[in-house]
C-alpha positions in Angstrom: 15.1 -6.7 -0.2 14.2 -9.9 1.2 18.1 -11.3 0.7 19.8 -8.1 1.4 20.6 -8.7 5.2 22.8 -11.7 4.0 25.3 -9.5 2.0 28.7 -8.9 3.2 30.8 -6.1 2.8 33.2 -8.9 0.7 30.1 -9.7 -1.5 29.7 -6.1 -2.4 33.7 -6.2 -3.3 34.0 -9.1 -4.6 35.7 -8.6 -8.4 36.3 -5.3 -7.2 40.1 -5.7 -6.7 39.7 -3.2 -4.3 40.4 -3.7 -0.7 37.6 -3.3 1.7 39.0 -2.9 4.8 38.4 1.0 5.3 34.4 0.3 4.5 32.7 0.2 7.8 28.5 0.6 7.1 26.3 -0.8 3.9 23.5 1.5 3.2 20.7 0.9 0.8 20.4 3.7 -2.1 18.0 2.1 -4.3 14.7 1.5 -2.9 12.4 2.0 -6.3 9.4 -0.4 -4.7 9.9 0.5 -1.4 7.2 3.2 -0.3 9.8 5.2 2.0 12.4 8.1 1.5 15.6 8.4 2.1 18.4 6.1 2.8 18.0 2.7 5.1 20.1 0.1 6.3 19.8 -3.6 5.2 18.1 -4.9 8.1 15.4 -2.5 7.5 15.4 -3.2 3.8 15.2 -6.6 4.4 12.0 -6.1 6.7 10.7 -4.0 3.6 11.2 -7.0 1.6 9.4 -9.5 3.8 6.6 -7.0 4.6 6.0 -6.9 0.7 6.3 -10.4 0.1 3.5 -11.2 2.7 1.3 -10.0 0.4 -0.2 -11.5 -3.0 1.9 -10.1 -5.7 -0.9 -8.7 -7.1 -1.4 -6.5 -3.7 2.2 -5.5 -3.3 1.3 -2.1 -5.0 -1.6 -1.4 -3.0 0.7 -2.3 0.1 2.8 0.3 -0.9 -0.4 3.3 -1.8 -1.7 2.8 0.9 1.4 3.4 3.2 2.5 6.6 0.5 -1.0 7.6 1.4 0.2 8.1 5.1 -2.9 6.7 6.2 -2.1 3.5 7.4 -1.6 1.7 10.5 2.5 0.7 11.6 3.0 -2.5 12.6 5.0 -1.9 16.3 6.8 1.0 17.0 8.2 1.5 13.3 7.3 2.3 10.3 6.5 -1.2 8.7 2.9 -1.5 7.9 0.4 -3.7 9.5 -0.5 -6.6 7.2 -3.4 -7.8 9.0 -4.9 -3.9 9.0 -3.8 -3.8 5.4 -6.0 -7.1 4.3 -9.0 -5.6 6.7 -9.0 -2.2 5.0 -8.4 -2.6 1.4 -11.3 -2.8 -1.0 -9.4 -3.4 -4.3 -8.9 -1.5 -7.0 -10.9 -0.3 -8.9 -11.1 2.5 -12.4 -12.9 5.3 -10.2 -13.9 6.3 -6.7 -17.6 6.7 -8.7 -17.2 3.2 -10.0 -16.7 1.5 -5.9 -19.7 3.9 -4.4 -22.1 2.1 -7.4 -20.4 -1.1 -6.7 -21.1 -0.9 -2.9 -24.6 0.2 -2.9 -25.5 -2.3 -5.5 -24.0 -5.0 -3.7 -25.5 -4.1 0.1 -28.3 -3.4 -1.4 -28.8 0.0 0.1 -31.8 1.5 -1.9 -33.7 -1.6 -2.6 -36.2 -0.7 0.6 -37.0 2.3 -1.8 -39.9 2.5 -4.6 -38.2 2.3 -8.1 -39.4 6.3 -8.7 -38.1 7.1 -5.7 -34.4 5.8 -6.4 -34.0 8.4 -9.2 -34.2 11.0 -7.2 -31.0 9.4 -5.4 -27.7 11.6 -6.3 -25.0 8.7 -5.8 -22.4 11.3 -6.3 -23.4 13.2 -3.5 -23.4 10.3 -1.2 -20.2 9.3 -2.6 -18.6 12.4 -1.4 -20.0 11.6 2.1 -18.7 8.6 1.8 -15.2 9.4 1.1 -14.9 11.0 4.6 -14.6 7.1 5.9 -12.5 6.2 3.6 -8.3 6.6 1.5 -7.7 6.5 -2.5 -4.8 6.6 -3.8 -4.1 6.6 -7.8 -3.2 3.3 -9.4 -2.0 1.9 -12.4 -5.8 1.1 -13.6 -8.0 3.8 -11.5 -7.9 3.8 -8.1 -6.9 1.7 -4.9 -9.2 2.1 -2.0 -9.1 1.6 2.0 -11.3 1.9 4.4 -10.1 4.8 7.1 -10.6 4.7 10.4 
């Protein structure tokens, strides 16, 4: 994506031996790891592109959940995601929604104020439904990519 504002309708001939003359707009078709529909010019595919590659490689899935999801914040008046709202909401992935609420109240510590009987009685699913109110998940490759909602 990043490349495709550069090519000319002569580069998308070329060894053609067809004329080219009568070909007046480019569209791109093929947008497999691009988290839109539907057809786009290349200018937009090339924002795509450099949209994506701000992001670790790693991320570049997440990037693209999270903005499936619907649930994320646009960057301007289109439909290009923020990258700054991206890196402030996402909480990694992870192999179950379960798996981040036991993660997250072992590491702030949330239950530590309470007696060691007492914390039994805690039903961390429960809370975690609670939770999930605050927050998006979207299915990944290895569990579950998670954001903070607002």
């Amino acid at each position: 994506c990043t490349d495709v504002e550069d090519v000319t309708l002569a580069d998308l001939h070329e060894g053609s031996g067809r004329p080219y003359a009568a070909c007046e707009e480019v569209w791109v078709l093929d947008h497999e790891f691009v988290p839109v529909e539907g057809e786009f010019g290349p200018l937009e595919a090339a924002e795509w592109g450099r949209s994506l590659a701000s992001v670790p490689e790693h991320q570049s899935e997440a990037l693209c959940a999270w903005v499936r999801s619907g649930d994320y914040v646009a960057e301007g008046t289109g439909d290009l995601p923020s990258i700054s709202d991206f890196e402030d909401r996402y909480c990694g992935e992870w192999e179950s929604w379960a798996d981040y609420v036991a993660t997250l109240v072992e590491d702030l510590s949330l239950f530590d104020a309470l007696p060691a009987d007492l914390r039994t009685y805690i039903d961390l699913e429960r809370y975690g439904r609670d939770l999930a109110h605050g927050y998006t998940v979207e299915d990944s490759p290895g569990g579950v990519y998670v954001f903070h909602s607002c």
